[in-house]
C-alpha positions in Angstrom: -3.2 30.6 -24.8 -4.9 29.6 -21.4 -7.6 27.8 -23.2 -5.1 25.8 -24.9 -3.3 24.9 -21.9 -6.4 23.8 -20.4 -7.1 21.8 -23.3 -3.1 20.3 -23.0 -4.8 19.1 -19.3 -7.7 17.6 -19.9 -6.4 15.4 -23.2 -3.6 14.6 -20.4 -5.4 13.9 -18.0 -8.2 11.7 -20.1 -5.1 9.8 -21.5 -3.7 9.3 -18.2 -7.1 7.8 -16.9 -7.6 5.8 -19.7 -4.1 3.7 -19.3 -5.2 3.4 -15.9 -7.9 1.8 -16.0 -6.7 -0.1 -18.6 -4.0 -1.4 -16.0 -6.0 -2.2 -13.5 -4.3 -4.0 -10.3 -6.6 -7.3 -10.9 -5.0 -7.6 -14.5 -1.3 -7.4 -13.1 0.7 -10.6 -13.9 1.8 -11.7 -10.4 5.6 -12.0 -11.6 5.0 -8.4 -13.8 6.7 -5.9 -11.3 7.1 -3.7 -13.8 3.3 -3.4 -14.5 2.8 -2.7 -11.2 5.2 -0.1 -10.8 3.5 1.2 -13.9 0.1 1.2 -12.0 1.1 2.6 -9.1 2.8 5.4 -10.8 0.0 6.1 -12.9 -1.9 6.7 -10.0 0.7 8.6 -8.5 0.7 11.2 -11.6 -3.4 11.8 -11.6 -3.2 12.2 -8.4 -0.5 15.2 -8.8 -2.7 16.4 -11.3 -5.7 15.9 -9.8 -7.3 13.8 -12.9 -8.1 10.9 -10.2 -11.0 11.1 -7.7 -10.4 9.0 -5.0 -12.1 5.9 -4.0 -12.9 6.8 -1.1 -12.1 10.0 1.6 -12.8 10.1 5.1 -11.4 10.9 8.0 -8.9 8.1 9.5 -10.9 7.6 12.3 -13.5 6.6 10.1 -11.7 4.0 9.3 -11.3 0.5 11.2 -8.2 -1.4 11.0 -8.2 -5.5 10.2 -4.6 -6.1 9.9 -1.6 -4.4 8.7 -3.0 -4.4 5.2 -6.5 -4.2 5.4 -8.7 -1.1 6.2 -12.7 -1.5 6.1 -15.0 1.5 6.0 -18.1 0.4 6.7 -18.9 -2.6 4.3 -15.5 -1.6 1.9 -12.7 -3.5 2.5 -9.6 -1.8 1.2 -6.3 -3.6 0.6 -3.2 -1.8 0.4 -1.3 -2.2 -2.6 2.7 -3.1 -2.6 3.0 -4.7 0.8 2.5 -7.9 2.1 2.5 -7.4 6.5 3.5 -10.4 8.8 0.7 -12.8 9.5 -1.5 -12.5 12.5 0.0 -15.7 14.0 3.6 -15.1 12.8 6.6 -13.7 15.2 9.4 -11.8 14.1 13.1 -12.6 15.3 14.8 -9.8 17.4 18.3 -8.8 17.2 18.5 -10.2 20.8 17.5 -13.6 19.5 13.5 -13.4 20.9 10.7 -12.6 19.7 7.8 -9.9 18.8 4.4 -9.3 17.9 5.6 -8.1 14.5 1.9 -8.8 12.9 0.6 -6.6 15.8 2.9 -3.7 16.0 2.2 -3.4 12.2 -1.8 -3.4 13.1 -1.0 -1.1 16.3 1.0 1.3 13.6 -1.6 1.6 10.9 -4.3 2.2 13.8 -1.9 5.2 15.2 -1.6 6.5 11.4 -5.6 6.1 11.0 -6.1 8.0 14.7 -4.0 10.8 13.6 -5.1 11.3 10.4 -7.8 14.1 9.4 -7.8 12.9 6.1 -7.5 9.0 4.6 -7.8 9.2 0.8 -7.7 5.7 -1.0 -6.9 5.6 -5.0 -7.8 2.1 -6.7 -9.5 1.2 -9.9 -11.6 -2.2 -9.6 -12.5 -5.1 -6.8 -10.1 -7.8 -6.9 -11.9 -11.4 -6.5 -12.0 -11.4 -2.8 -14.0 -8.4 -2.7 -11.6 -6.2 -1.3 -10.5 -3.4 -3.5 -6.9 -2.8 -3.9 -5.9 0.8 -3.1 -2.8 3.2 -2.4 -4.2 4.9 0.8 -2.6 8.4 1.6 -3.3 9.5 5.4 -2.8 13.1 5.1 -0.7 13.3 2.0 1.6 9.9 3.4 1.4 6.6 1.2 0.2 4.4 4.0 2.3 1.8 2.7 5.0 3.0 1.9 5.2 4.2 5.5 5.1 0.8 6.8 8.0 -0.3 4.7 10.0 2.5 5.8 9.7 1.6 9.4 10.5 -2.2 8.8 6.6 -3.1 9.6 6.0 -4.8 6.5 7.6 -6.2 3.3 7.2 -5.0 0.0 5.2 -7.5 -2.1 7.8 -9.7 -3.9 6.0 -9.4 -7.1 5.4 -5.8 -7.5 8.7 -4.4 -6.6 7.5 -1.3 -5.1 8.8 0.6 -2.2 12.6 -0.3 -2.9 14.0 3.0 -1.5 12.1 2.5 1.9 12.8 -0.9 2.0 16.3 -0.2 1.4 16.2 2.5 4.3 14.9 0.0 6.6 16.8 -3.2 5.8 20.5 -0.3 6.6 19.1 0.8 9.7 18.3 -2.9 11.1 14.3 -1.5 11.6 11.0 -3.3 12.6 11.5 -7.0 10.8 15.3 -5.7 9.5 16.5 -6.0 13.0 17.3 -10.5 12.4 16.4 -13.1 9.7 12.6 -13.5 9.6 11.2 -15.4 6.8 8.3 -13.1 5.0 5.0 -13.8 5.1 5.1 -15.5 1.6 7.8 -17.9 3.0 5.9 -18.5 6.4 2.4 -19.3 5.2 4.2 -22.2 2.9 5.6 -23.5 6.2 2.3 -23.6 7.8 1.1 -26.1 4.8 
């Protein structure tokens, strides 16, 4: 009976990694959020089960911090999947009617979240073109991302249409870029053009 159930496991868990790599986050359609849901919650299940090694695992301090998106360690350049962070030139509107450093704070936050983390643990399958790799990165047990979101430091990407319950959190309690109209980063950069 046990030998069976180990054999339930591993044909699960071989299925489960062979969908995922067939979905890798390169092949997403941009305006596919369902596929990237998909994605993400395929990774989200190995990782439960423990079918899915991580791309990387160090300790957040290990880490160094290029924007609200972006992680390096050493020569690996991770981006985080499912949220697109104000740009480093771009202010965000107060409820007051000025401004803030919202592409900051969101730096300053993952920098406080990579400080205090004893573990970083990032889950991707392939390199997109840039060379990054596209990851979910999970600071001791906490979707980095999703995090971010939650606290109204970053959007979730418009394609992907992940993160709805934080964003929805954050937009009701007026948090981070919630707090007054601010045009997201997609929107901005096509201003700057």
């Amino acid at each position: 009976m046990a030998r069976t159930m180990m054999i339930k496991q591993t044909l699960t868990g071989v299925a489960f990694a062979i969908v995922a790599s067939g979905a890798s986050s390169t092949e997403l359609q941009q305006s596919d959020p369902i596929s990237a849901r998909i994605f993400l919650e395929l990774h989200s299940i190995q990782k439960l089960a423990g079918n899915i090694r991580p791309l990387v695992s160090a300790p957040g301090q290990a880490f160094r911090v290029i924007d609200g998106e972006v992680l390096a360690l050493g020569k690996l350049k991770i981006r985080l999947i499912g949220i697109d962070v104000p740009e480093a030139a771009q202010q965000c509107n107060s409820q007051s009617g000025d401004s803030w450093d919202c592409a900051g704070r969101a730096s300053d936050r993952v920098q406080d979240i990579m400080d205090l983390a004893e573990r970083v643990e990032c889950f991707s399958s392939q390199p997109e073109s840039r060379g990054h790799y596209i990851a979910t990165c999970d600071a001791d047990g906490q979707d980095v991302g999703a995090l971010l979101v939650a606290e109204g430091l970053a959007w979730p990407d418009r394609n992907q249409g992940y993160y709805q319950p934080e964003v929805s959190t954050a937009q009701a309690d007026g948090l981070g870029i919630w707090q007054a109209h601010t045009p997201p980063p997609w929107e901005w950069r096509q201003e700057q053009h």
